[in-house]
C-alpha positions as CSV (number, residue, x, y, z in Angstrom):
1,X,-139.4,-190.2,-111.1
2,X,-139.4,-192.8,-108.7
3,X,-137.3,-193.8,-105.8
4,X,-133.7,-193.9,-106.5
5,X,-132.0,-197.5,-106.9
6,X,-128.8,-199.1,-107.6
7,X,-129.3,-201.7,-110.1
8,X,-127.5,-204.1,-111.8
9,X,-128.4,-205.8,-115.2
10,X,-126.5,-208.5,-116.3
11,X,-127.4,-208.6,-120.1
12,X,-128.9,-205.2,-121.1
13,X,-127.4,-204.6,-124.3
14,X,-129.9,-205.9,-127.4
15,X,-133.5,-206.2,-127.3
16,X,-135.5,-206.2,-124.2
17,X,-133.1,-206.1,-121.8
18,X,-131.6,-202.5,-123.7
19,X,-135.1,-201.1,-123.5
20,X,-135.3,-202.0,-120.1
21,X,-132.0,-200.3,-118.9
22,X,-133.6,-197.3,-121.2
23,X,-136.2,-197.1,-119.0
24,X,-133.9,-196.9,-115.4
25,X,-132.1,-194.4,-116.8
26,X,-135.1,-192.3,-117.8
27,X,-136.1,-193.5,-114.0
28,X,-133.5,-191.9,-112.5
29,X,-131.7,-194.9,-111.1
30,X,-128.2,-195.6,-110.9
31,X,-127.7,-198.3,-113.6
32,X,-124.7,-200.6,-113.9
33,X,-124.4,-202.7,-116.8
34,X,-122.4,-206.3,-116.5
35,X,-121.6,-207.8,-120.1
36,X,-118.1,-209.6,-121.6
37,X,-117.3,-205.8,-123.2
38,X,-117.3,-207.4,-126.7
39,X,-121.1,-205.1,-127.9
40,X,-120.9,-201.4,-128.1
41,X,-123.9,-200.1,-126.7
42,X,-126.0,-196.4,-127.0
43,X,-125.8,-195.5,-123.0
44,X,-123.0,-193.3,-123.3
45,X,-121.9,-192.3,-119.9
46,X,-125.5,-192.7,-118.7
47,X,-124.5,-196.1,-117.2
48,X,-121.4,-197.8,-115.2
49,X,-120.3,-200.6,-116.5
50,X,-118.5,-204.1,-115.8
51,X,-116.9,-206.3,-117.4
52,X,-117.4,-210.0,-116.5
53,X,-117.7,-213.3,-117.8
54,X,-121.2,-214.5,-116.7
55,X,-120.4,-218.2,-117.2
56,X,-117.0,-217.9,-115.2
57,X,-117.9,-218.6,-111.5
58,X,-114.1,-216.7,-110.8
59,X,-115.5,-214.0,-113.2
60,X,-117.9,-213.0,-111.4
61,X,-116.5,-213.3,-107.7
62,X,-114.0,-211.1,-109.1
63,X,-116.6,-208.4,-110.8
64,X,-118.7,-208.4,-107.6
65,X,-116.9,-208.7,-104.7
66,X,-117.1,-205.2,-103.3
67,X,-120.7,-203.4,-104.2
68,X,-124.3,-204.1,-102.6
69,X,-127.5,-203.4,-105.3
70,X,-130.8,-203.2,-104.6
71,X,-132.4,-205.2,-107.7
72,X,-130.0,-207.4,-110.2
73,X,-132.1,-208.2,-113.3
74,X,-130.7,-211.3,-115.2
75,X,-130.8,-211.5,-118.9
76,X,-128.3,-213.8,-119.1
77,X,-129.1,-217.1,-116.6
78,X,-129.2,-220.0,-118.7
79,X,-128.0,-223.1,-116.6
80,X,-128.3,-224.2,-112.7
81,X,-124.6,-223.7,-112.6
82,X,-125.3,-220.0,-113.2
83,X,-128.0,-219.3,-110.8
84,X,-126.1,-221.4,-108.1
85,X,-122.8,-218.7,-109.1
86,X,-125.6,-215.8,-108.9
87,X,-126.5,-217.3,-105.4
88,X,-123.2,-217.2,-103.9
89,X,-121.7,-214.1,-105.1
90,X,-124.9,-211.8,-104.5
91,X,-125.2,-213.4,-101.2
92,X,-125.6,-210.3,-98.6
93,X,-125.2,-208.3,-101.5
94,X,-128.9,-207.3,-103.0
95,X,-132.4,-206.4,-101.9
96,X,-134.4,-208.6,-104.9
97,X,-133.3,-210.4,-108.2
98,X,-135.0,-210.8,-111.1
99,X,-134.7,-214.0,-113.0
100,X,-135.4,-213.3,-116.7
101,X,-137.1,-217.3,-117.3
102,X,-139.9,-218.5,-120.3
103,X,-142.5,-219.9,-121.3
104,X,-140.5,-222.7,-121.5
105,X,-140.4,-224.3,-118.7
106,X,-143.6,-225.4,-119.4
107,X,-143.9,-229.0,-120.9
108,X,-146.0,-229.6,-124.2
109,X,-149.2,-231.8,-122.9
110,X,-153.1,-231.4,-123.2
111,X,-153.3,-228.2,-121.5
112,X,-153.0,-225.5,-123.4
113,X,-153.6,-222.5,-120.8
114,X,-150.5,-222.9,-118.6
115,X,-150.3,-221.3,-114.9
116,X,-147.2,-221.1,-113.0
117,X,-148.3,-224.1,-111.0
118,X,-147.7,-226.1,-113.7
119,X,-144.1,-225.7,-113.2
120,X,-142.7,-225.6,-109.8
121,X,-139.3,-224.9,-109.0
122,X,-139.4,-225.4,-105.5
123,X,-139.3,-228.8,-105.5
124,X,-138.3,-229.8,-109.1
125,X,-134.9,-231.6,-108.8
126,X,-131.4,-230.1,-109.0
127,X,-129.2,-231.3,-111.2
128,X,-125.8,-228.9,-112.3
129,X,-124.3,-228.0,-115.2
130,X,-123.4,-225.5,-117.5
131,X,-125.9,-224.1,-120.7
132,X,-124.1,-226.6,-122.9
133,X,-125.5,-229.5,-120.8
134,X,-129.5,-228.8,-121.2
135,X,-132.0,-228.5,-124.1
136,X,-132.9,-224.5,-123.4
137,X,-136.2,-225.3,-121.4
138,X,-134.6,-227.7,-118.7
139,X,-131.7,-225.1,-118.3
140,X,-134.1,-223.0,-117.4
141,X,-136.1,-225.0,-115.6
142,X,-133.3,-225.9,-113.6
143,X,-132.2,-222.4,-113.1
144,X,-135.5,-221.4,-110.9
145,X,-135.0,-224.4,-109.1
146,X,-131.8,-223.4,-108.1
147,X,-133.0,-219.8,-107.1
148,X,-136.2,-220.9,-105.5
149,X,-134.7,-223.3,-103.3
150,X,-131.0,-222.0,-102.8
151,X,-131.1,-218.6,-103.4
152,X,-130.5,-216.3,-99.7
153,X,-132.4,-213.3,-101.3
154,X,-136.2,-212.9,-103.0
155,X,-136.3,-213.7,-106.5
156,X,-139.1,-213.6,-108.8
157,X,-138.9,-214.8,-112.4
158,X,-141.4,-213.8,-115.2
159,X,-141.6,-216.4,-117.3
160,X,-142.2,-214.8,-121.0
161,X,-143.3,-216.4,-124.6
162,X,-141.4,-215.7,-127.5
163,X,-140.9,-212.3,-127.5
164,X,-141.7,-209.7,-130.6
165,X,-140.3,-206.4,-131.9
166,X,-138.9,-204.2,-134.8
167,X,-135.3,-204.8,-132.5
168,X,-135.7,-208.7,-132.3
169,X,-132.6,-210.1,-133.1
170,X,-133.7,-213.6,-133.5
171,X,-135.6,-212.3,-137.0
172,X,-138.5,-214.9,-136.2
173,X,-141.5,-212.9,-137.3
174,X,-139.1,-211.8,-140.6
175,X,-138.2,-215.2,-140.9
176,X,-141.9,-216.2,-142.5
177,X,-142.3,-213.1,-144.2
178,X,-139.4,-213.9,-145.8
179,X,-140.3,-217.2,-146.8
180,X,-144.1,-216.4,-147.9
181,X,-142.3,-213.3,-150.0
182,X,-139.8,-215.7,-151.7
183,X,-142.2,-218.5,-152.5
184,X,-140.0,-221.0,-150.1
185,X,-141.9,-223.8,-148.1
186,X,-142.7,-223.0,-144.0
187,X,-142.4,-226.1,-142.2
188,X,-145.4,-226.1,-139.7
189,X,-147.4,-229.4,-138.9
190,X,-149.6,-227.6,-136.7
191,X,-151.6,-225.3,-138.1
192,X,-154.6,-225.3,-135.5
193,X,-152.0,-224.5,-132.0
194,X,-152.9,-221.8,-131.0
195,X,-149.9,-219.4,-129.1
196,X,-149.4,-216.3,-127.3
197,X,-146.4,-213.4,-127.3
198,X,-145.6,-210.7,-125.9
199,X,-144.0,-207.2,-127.0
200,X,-140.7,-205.8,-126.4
201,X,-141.1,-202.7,-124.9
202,X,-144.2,-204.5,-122.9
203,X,-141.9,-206.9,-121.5
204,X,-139.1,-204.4,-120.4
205,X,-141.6,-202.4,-118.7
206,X,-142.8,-205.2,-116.8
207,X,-139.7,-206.4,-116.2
208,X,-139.3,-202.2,-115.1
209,X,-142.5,-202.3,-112.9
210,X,-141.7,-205.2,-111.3
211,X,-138.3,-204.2,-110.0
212,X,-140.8,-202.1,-107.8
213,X,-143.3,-204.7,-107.0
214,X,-143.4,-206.9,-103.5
215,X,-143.9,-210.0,-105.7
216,X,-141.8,-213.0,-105.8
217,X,-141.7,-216.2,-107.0
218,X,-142.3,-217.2,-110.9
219,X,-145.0,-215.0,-112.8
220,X,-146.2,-215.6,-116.6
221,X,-145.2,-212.4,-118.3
222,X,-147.4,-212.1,-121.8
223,X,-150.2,-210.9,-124.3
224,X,-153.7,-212.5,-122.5
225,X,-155.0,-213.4,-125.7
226,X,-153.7,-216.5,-127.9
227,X,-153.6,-216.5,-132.1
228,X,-153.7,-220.1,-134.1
229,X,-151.0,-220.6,-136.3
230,X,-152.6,-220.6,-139.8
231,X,-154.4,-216.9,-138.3
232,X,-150.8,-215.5,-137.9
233,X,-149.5,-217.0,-141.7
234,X,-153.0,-215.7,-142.6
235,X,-152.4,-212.0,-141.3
236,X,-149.1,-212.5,-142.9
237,X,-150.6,-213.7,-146.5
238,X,-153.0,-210.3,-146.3
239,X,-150.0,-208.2,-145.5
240,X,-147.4,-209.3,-148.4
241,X,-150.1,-210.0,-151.1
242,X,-148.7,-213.7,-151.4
243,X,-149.6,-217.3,-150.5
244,X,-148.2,-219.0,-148.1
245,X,-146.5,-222.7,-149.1
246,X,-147.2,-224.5,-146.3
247,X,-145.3,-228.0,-145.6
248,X,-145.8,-230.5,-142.8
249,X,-142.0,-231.9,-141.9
250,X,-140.1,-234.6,-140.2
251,X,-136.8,-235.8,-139.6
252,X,-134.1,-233.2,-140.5
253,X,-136.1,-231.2,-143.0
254,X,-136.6,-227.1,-141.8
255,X,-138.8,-226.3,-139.8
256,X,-140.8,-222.9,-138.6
257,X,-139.1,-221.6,-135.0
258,X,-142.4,-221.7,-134.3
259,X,-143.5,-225.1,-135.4
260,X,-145.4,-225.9,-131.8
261,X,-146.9,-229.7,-131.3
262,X,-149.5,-227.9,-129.4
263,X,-151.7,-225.0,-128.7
264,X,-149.2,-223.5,-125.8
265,X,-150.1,-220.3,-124.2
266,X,-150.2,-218.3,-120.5
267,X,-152.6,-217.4,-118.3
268,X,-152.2,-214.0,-116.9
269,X,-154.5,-213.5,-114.0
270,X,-151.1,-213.4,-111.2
271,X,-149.7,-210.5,-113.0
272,X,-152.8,-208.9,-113.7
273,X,-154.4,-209.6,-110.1
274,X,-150.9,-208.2,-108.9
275,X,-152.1,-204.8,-110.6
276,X,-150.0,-205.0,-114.2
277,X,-152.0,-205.3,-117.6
278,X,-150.4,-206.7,-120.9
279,X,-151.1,-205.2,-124.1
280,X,-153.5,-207.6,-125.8
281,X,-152.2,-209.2,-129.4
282,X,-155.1,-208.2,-130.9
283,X,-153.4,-204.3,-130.3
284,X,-149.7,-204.9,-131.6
285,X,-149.0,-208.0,-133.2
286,X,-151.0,-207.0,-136.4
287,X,-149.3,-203.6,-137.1
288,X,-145.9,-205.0,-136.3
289,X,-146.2,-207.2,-139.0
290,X,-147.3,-204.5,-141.2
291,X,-144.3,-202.7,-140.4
292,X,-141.9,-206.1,-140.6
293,X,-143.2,-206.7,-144.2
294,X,-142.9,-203.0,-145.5
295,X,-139.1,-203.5,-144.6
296,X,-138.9,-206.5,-146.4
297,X,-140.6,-205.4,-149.7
C-alpha cells in the first residue's frame, strides 16, 4: 500500500475510469465518486459518493463547496466551459488534477508520430462553451487550454488513443467483427494508416501511477508500437475464418469508427523517460480479439 489520499473521481463508473477507482480502493485510498446517480455501480460501501451535475456550474459549487482532495481525476471534462467550472470550484481545494484528454487533440497532417508539442495548450486560444458547441477534439483541445493557462493548481493530462477492452462500451473492436462475421461492407478508405491504442486496465493504471507522479503538463498515454489498418482487419480475418468486404466511402454512406485519413499515432518517450512503460500491441491487442470474436461466434 501506498500513502493514503483523498481522491476524487469525477466519472469512475464504466470502463477505465471503474478500473481505475478499482485500483484506489485496493490502494487503500479514501475514494469519492462524483456522477448524476442515474448508473449503479459494484463499489458497494467501498466508496463515498456525490451526486452532481458535471455540466451544471451551480451543480458543482453546490457538490464541492466544503471538502479539500488531494488528486481529482476527470473522466468527464469535455468543453472549456467545464474546465473553466473545474477551475473555480477546486480553487484552494486540491493538491493535483488529472485531466482525462486524447489523442485527439492532435490534428490529421503529414506527421504521423505525434509529441505533445504538437499541441500546446498554453497558448492555444480560449474560446467557451459547452460540449454541444465543439467537434470532440477542439472541446478537448480547448479544455487543456483552459487548465493550462487558468487553472490555480497542477494539472497534467494524458492524452490517450482509442482505448480497448473486453468492458469497452463503445463496441468498436466488436463493431468489425461483427461486420466481417455477417458479410456487411466496412467503410475504410485507408487501409495503409497506420494507428496505435492502448488497453484498459493499462490506461487506468497509468492514470493510477500518475496520481503519484511529480509530472504535469499534457503526456501521450499509449501502446509504443503502431498497427496499419488492413494488419488489424487482417488479424481479424485469421481470427473469424472470414473475409473481410472492404468499401472505400464518401458522403453519408457508413463508415469504420476507425476510418483515419492518416497514419496517426503517439510517441511515448515523456511517459516512458518519466519511468512508466506501456504494454506494447504486439502483447494484448491480438488475444483480445481472439477473445472479442469467440463471444461473437
Amino acid at each position: 500500500m501506498v500513502n493514503l489520499r483523498k481522491v476524487l473521481v469525477l466519472g469512475g463508473t464504466r470502463f477505465f475510469g471503474k478500473r481505475l477507482v478499482h485500483k484506489l480502493i485496493k490502494n487503500g485510498d479514501d475514494v469519492t465518486i462524483a456522477t448524476r446517480g442515474q448508473k449503479e455501480d459494484d463499489f458497494g460501501d467501498l466508496v463515498n459518493r456525490i451526486k452532481v451535475d458535471r455540466f451544471d456550474r451551480g451543480s458543482m459549487f453546490e457538490a464541492f463547496n466544503e471538502q479539500t482532495w488531494d488528486v481529482i481525476y476527470d473522466q468527464i471534462c469535455f468543453a472549456p466551459d467545464d474546465a473553466q467550472d473545474a477551475c473555480e470550484v477546486f480553487k484552494d481545494k486540491v493538491k493535483k488534477y488529472v485531466l482525462t484528454s486524447t489523442l485527439s487533440v492532435y490534428q490529421f497532417d503529414e506527421k504521423e508520430k505525434k509529441e505533445e508539442k504538437d499541441y500546446d495548450p498554453f497558448h492555444y486560444e480560449i474560446q467557451m462553451g459547452r460540449r454541444e458547441t465543439f467537434d470532440y477534439g477542439e472541446g478537448k483541445r480547448l479544455a487543456e487550454a483552459v487548465f493550462f493557462q487558468r487553472a490555480p493548481f497542477p494539472v497534467v493530462a494524458p492524452r490517450p488513443p482509442i482505448v480497448f477492452g473486453v468492458d469497452d462500451y463503445t463496441e468498436r473492436l466488436q463493431y468489425h467483427i461483427r461486420k466481417i462475421l455477417s458479410g456487411e461492407n466496412i467503410g475504410l478508405n485507408h487501409l495503409e494508416a497506420k494507428v496505435s491504442f492502448v488497453d484498459s486496465e493499462d490506461l487506468a493504471q497509468f492514470l493510477f501511477w500518475i496520481g503519484f507522479e511529480e509530472v504535469n503538463g499534457p503526456i501521450n498515454a499509449s501502446s509504443p508500437d503502431q498497427i496499419a489498418l488492413e494488419e488489424m482487419i487482417r488479424l481479424m480475418e485469421e481470427k473469424t475464418g472470414k473475409r473481410a468486404l472492404i468499401k472505400a466511402v464518401s458522403g453519408e454512406e457508413e463508415s469504420s469508427p476507425m476510418n483515419f485519413p492518416v497514419s496517426y499515432y503517439q510517441d511515448v518517450s515523456m511517459a516512458e523517460a518519466a519511468g512508466y512503460q506501456f504494454r506494447p500491441l504486439a502483447e494484448w491487442f491480438e488475444p483480445l480479439v481472439e477473445q472479442l470474436t469467440k463471444q461473437e461466434q
